[in-house]
C-alpha positions, 0 to 999 in steps of 0.5 A: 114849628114841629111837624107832627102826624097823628096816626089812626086819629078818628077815635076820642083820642085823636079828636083831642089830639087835634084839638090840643096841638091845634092850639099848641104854639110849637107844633103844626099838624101835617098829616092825620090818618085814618083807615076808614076815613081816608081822603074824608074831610077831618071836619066831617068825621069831626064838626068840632073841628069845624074851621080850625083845621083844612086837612083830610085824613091820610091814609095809614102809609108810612111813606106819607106820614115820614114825608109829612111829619118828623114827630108821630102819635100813634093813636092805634089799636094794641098790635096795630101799632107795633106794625107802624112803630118799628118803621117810623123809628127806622125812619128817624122819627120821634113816637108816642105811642098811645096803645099798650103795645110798648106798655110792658117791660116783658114780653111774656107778660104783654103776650099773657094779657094781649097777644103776639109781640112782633117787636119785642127788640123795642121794649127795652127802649120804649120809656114809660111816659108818666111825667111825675114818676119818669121825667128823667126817663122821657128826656130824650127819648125817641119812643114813650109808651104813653100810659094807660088811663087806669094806671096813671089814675092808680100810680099817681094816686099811690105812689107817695105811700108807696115811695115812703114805704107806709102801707103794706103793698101785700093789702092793696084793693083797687077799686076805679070808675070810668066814662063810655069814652073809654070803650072807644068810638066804634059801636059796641052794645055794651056801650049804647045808650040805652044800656049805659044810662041809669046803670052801674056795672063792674067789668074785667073783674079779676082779668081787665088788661090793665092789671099787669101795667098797674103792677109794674108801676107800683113794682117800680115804686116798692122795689118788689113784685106787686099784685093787686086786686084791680076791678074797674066799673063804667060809670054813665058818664062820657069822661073822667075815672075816679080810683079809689085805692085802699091799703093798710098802713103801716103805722098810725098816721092822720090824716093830715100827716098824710097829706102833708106828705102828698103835697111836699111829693106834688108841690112842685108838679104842674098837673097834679092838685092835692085836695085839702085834708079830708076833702075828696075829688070829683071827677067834675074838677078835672073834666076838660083837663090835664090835671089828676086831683088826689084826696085822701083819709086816713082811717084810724080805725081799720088802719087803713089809708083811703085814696081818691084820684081823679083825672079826665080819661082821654087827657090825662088818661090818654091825650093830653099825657101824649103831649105832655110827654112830647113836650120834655121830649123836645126840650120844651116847657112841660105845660106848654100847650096844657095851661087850660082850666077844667071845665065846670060845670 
């Protein structure tokens, strides 16, 4: 059994984390941190939990954790990760960090759109940990950036088109919706309830920090530097992000002829579901799971192609991705610990 820490669990993410390795067959949990909560029962910061699991929470000291555990997930703020990242490889252990602090090929950029990087030695290494784009990448690797929730939504949503060289990457408008949970666990007002409930509202427009990672992805995808307009909106709605991504083709094509496309680009892929020509997901198919549901339109008459991709924000968007990426990390089958259904309703 593989020894695996969860480091700053007491979020969204590190309650899924829990809930997923508890179940996994290859893995035992032996060390889960928490600054605010440490030497607190996980069962009372988490009564979901209750009875599946004896641990309290660690807290964040990097001898306890390579002590308890040989594989970490770090679960961290972004800048609060690179102070534990660069010692837990020193120490020999395998990483999948959670935050953005290994996101970014260029230093630059990550310091343009977040802050100061304090190990920017680490970003050649660190592999970008989307399955379906960079499986070959995250064989081996010791430390995956795992991405973000907007970007694996967009990317995987995209990249057949772009792969194929079928839409002008100069017309890309990217227009995605996201649950409360991913503003996070901690109180904020913009957050609360009363604010949330029966309201719709854009955020970040023009600025929202997943912008430079959408770009480098699709840039990986086109060859070329890409730029987008991205604007993200919170839904009322505890999970899931629906993207809807526009671009303009370059030729005609139906419908049908596009999905054709996705589904010899996804036949193969274990999370990744294409709805029938011209049916669109929602985000109630994926709720609970690790799987992105992708439809599409052609519109003939604007010529444009029209995607919608939907997957769960703190699985796929964050969660179970880590584990998916810890399972071709350890050689081990891709779906394990990942096989169940959606929940529905």
């Amino acid at each position: 059994m593989l020894k695996v820490a969860i480091v700053g669990a007491s979020g969204y993410t590190g309650v899924e984390l829990i809930r997923l390795l508890l179940n996994h067959p290859q893995v035992e949990i032996t060390c889960v941190t928490s600054r605010q909560n440490a030497g607190t029962p996980i069962n009372s910061v988490f009564p979901s939990l209750m009875g599946r699991i004896d641990l309290s929470f660690d807290p964040v000291e990097l001898d306890i954790i390579c002590r308890k555990a040989d594989f970490v997930f770090t679960a961290l703020p972004h800048k609060a990760a690179m102070s534990v990242v660069p010692d837990l490889l020193a120490a020999g252990k395998k990483v999948v960090d959670l935050s953005a602090d290994y996101r970014l090929r260029d230093v630059e950029t990550y310091e343009a759109w977040y802050d100061k990087h304090t190990s920017p030695d680490l970003l050649d290494e660190a592999v970008y940990g989307l399955p379906e784009l960079y499986r070959d990448n995250i064989r081996g690797a010791r430390l995956v950036a795992n991405p973000g929730c907007y970007p694996t939504s967009i990317s995987l949503g995209l990249a057949p088109v772009l792969e194929q060289d079928l839409v002008d990457e100069k017309t890309l408008i990217i227009d995605s919706k996201s649950g409360t949970s991913g503003a996070g666990r901690s109180a904020k007002v913009g957050s609360l309830y009363c604010e949330v409930n029966e309201g719709f509202k854009a955020y970040g427009v023009a600025c929202h920090r997943h912008t430079p990672e959408i770009e480098q992805t699709l840039g990986d995808l086109t060859g070329k530097p890409v730029k987008v307009s991205f604007t993200p909106h919170l839904l009322p709605v505890s999970r899931g992000i629906l993207s809807t991504c526009y671009a303009s083709l370059k030729k005609t094509l139906k419908t049908e002829e596009l999905h054709q496309l996705y589904v010899r680009r996804y036949g193969d892929e274990p999370f990744v579901r294409i709805h029938p020509a011209g049916e669109l997901p929602n985000i109630l198919h994926v709720r609970g799971s690790n799987y992105c549901n992708i439809g599409l339109v052609s519109d003939e008459r604007t010529g444009r192609v029209i995607i919608v991709s939907v997957i769960d924000n703190l699985l796929k968007g964050a969660a179970s991705q880590a584990v998916q990426n810890m399972n071709l990390m350890q050689a081990w089958n891709e779906d394990c610990g990942l096989k169940d259904f959606p929940l529905y309703p």
